[in-house]
C-alpha positions in Angstrom: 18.1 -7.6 68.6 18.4 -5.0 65.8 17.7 -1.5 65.7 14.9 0.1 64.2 15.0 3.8 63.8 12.2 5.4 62.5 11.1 8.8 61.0 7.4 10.3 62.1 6.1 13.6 60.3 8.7 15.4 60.8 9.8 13.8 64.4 13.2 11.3 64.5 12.4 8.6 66.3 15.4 6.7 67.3 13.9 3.2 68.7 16.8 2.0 71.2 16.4 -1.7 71.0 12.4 -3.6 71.4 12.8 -2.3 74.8 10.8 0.6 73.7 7.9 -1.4 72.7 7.0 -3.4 75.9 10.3 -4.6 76.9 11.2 -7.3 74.5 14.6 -6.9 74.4 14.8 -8.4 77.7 12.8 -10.8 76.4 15.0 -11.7 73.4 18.3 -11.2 74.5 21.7 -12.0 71.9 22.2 -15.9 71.6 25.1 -17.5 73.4 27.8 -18.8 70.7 27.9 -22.4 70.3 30.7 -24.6 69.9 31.0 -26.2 65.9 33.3 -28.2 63.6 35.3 -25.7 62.2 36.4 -26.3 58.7 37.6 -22.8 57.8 39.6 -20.1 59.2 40.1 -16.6 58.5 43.5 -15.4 58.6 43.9 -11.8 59.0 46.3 -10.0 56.4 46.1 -6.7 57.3 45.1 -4.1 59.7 45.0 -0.4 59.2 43.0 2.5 60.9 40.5 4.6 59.3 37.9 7.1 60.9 35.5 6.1 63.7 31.7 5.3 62.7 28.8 6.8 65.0 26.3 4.0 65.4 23.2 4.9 63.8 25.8 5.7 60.5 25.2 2.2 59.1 25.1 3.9 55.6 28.6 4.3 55.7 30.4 1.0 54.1 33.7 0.2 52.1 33.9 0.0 48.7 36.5 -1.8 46.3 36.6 -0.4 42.8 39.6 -2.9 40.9 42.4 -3.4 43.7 41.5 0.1 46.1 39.6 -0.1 49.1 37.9 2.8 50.0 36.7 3.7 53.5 34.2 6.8 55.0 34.2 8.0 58.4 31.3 10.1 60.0 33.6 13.1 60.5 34.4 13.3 57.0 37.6 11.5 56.3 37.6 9.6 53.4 40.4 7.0 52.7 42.1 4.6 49.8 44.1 1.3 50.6 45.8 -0.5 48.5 43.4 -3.8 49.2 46.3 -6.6 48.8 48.8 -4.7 51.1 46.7 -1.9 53.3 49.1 0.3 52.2 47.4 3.8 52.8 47.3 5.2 49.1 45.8 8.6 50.3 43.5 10.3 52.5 41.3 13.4 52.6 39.6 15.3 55.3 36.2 17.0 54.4 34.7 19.8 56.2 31.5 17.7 56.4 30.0 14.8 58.8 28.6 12.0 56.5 25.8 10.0 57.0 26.2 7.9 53.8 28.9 6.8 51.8 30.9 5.4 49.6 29.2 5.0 46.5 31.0 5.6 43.2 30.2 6.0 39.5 32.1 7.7 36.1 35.4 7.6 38.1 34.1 9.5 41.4 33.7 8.4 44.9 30.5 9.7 46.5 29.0 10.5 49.9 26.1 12.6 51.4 25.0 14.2 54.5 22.0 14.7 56.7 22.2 18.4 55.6 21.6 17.5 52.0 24.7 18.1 50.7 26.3 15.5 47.8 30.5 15.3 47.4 32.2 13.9 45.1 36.1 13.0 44.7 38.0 12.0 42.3 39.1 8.1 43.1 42.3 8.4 42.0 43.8 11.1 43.9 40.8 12.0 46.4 40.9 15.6 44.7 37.6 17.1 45.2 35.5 17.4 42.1 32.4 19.0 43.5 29.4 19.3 46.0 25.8 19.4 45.4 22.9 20.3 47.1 19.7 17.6 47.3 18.1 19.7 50.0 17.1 16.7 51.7 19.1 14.4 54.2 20.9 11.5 52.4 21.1 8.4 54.1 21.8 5.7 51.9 25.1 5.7 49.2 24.8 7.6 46.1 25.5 5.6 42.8 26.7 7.1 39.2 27.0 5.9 35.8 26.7 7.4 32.4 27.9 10.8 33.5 25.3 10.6 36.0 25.0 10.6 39.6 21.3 9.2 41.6 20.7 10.1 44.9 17.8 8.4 47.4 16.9 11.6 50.1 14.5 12.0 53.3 11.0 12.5 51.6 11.7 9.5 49.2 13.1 11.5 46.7 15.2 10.1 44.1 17.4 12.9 42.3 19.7 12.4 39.4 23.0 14.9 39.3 25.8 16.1 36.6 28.1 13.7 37.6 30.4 16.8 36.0 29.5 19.1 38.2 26.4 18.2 40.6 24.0 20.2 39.5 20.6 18.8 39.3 19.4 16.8 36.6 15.8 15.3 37.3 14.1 14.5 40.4 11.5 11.8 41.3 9.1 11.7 44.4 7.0 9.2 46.0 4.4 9.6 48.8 5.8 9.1 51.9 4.0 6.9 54.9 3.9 9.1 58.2 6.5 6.1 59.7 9.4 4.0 58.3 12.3 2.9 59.1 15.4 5.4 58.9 17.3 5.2 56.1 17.0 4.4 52.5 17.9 1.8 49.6 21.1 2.4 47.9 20.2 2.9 44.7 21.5 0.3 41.9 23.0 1.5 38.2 23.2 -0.5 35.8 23.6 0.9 32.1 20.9 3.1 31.1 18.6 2.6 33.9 18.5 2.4 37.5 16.4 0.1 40.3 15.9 1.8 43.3 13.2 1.1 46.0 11.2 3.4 47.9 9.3 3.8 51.4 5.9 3.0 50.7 6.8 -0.4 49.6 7.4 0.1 45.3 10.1 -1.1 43.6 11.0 1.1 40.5 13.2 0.8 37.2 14.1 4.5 35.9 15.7 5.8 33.6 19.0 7.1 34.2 19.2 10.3 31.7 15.7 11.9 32.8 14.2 10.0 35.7 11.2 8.3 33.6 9.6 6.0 35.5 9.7 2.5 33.2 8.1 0.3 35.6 6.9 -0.4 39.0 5.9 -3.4 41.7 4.9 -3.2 44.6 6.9 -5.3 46.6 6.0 -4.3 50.3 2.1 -4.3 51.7 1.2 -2.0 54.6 -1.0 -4.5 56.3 -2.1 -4.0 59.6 -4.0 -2.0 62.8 -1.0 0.2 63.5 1.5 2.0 61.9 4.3 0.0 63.4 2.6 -3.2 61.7 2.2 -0.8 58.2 5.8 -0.3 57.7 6.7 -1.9 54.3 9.8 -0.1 53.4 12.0 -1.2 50.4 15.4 -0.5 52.1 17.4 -3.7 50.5 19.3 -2.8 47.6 18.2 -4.2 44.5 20.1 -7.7 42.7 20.0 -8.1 39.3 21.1 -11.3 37.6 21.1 -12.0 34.4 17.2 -10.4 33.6 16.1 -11.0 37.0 15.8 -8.5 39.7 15.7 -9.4 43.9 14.0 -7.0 46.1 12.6 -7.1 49.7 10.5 -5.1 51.6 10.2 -5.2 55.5 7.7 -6.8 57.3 6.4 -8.1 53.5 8.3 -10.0 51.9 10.9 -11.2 49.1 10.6 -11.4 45.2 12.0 -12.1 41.9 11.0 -10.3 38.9 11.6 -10.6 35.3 13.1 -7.0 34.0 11.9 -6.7 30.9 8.3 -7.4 31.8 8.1 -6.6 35.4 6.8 -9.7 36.2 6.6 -11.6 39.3 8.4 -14.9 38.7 8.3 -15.8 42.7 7.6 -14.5 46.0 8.6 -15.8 49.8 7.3 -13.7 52.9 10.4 -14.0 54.7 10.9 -10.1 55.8 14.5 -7.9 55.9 15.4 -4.4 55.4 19.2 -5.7 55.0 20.9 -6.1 51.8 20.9 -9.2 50.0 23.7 -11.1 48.4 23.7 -14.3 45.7 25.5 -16.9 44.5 25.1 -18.7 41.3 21.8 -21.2 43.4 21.0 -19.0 46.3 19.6 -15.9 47.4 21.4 -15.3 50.8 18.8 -13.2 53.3 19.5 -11.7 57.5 15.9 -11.9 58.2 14.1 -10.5 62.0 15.9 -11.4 64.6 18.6 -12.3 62.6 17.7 -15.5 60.9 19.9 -16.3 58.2 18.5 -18.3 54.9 18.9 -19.5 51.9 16.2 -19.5 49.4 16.8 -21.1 46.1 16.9 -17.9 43.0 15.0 -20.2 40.9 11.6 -21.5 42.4 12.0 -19.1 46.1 12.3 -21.7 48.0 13.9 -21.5 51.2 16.9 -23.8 51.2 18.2 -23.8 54.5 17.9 -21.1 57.9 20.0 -20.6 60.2 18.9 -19.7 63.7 22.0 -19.9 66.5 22.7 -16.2 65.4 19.4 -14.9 67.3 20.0 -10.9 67.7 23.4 -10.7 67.8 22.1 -7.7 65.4 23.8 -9.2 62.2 25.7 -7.6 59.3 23.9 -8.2 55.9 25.5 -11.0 54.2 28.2 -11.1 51.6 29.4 -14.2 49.8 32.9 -15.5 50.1 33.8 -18.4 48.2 31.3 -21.2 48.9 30.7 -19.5 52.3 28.9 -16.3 53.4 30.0 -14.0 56.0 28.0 -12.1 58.7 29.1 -10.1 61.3 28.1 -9.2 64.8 27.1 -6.5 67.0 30.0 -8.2 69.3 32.8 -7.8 66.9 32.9 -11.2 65.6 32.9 -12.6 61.9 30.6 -15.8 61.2 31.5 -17.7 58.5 28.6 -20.1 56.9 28.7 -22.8 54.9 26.5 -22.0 51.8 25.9 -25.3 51.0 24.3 -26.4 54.5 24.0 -23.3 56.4 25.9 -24.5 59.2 28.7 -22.0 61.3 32.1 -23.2 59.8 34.1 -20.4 61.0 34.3 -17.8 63.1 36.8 -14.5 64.1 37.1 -11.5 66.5 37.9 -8.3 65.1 37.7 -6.4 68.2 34.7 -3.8 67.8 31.8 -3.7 66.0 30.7 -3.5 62.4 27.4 -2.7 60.9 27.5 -2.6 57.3 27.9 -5.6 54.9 31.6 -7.4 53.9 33.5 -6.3 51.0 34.5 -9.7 49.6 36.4 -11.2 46.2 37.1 -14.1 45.6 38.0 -15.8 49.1 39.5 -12.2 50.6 36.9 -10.4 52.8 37.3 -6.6 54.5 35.6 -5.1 57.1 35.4 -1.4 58.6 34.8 -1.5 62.5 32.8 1.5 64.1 36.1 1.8 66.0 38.0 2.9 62.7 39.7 0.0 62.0 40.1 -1.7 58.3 41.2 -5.4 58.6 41.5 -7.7 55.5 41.0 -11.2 56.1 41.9 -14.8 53.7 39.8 -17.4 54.3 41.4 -20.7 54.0 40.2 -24.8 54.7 
């Protein structure tokens, strides 16, 4: 069963499993693989080694920017690979431990700490180009575009930075609910404006040169006696397609909105604090307890669920192909059939991984908390 770490006043709260809250981990322990029909296989291409991840760092995920891969360890080493080969382009050691990274934006890879401090390289060479100061833990990737870089901090603070130098631009604060979840929703750029969602349960579009707030939806509802049952954060990153925009809220639900109105074309109550991913029919979901659906990007729908995952405390989901990938907290790779949303393939990378798969095309990459980087081709 997943993880939930929360933040109370001023308290961390680190939730180690349901077994906290009356036991129920024992009550729902990981589901026992099945056998299936395998119609796929992953064939690994590469392996290469990269900087161990602490386990409550599941901020910290790959990134591919054209053919690079680029990898973030807690301890501060940051890493390019040549994404076809794993040839090790170059390396950098920082002076910092991160707790979020990589993002990237105007030609810069970035990455924060709990300590509040922003740094940003230069992607081709990993020269350093500067580090800012958000005075307030970061926890969730930072994001740049247009010579700017956004940043989501503890207090629900969204901050936009020089992305020349990192001094602060504009800053944006929302009321913060006494408990939610720990961490935050990478913020998404696109253009002239920026989607990010915040802890009490609003989905905003800002923009990107001053911080003006354009719109906002409420897309989580604090409903119920306790504060546990309140928690509605917006922790998913934003999809946009097209004019369309795909948030979720935990405990609430899942929406589509029109961006140029703001208006709600659909809702579905299925709950996640994971990121999304979509194909060109389907909105691809890792719900509580790890449920994996489908729901159809045109009506909300669900298509299909998938429930022989049970908390094996799943990866978010990325799309490969006309499959989507998930990973385990066992170390193993599931490979879905979109289609049908039956198990089609399946592999062992030898440790665990907790943030979402980097796929193009029909390649996928993974970052174990172990340090290891292992590109895989998926083949029928």
């Amino acid at each position: 069963m997943k993880f939930k770490f929360l933040l109370l006043s001023s308290a961390l709260i680190i939730l180690a499993g349901c077994s906290s809250f009356g036991g129920k981990e024992e009550q729902n322990p990981p589901a026992k693989l099945e056998a299936f029909s395998e119609n796929v296989q992953l064939s690994r291409v590469w392996k290469a080694s990269s900087g161990k991840i602490q386990k409550n760092n599941r901020q910290i995920q790959p990134i591919l920017v054209d053919t690079t891969l680029y990898t973030a360890s807690t301890s501060g080493v940051i890493t390019a690979f040549d994404a076809e080969t794993g040839n090790k382009l170059w390396n950098r050691k920082l002076k910092l431990t991160l707790t979020a990274g990589i993002g990237y934006g105007d030609g810069l890879l970035l990455a924060g700490t709990e300590d509040g401090e922003v740094v940003a390289l230069y992607a081709s060479n990993g020269n350093p180009a500067w580090v800012g100061d958000v005075k307030g833990g970061v926890l969730a990737s930072p994001a740049g575009g247009q010579n700017v870089v956004v940043v989501h901090t503890s207090g629900d603070r969204l901050i936009g930075l020089s992305a020349t130098d990192g001094t602060i631009i504009w800053t944006l604060s929302e009321s913060t609910p006494r408990l939610l979840l720990r961490g935050r929703g990478r913020p998404l750029v696109v253009s002239d404006v920026v989607l990010a969602g915040f802890d009490n349960g609003k989905l905003m579009l800002i923009r990107l040169d001053n911080g003006q707030r354009l719109w906002e939806v409420r897309v989580g509802d604090s409903i119920g006696k306790t504060e546990i049952e309140r928690l509605a954060d917006v922790d998913a990153r934003p999809i946009l397609i097209n004019e369309t925009v795909y948030s979720a809220a935990y405990q609430s639900r899942i929406i589509a909105i029109d961006a140029p109105s703001a208006k709600m074309i659909w809702e579905n109550d299925i709950s996640t604090n994971k990121d999304m991913d979509a194909d060109e029919r389907y909105l691809f979901v890792v719900g509580e307890n790890d449920i994996v659906y489908a729901i159809d990007r045109e009506n909300g729908e669900t298509v299909w669920e998938q429930d022989k995952l049970l908390n094996r405390k799943l990866t978010p989901p990325a799309v490969i192909g006309q499959h989507i990938v998930v990973g385990d907290s066992k170390g193993f790779v599931h490979i879905i059939n979109s289609a049908t949303g039956e198990i089609e393939g399946r592999a062992k990378t030898g440790s665990e991984f907790l943030s979402q798969p980097v796929t193009r095309g029909r390649s996928v990459w993974i970052q174990t908390l172990e340090g290891d980087v292992i590109a895989w081709q998926l083949s029928e």
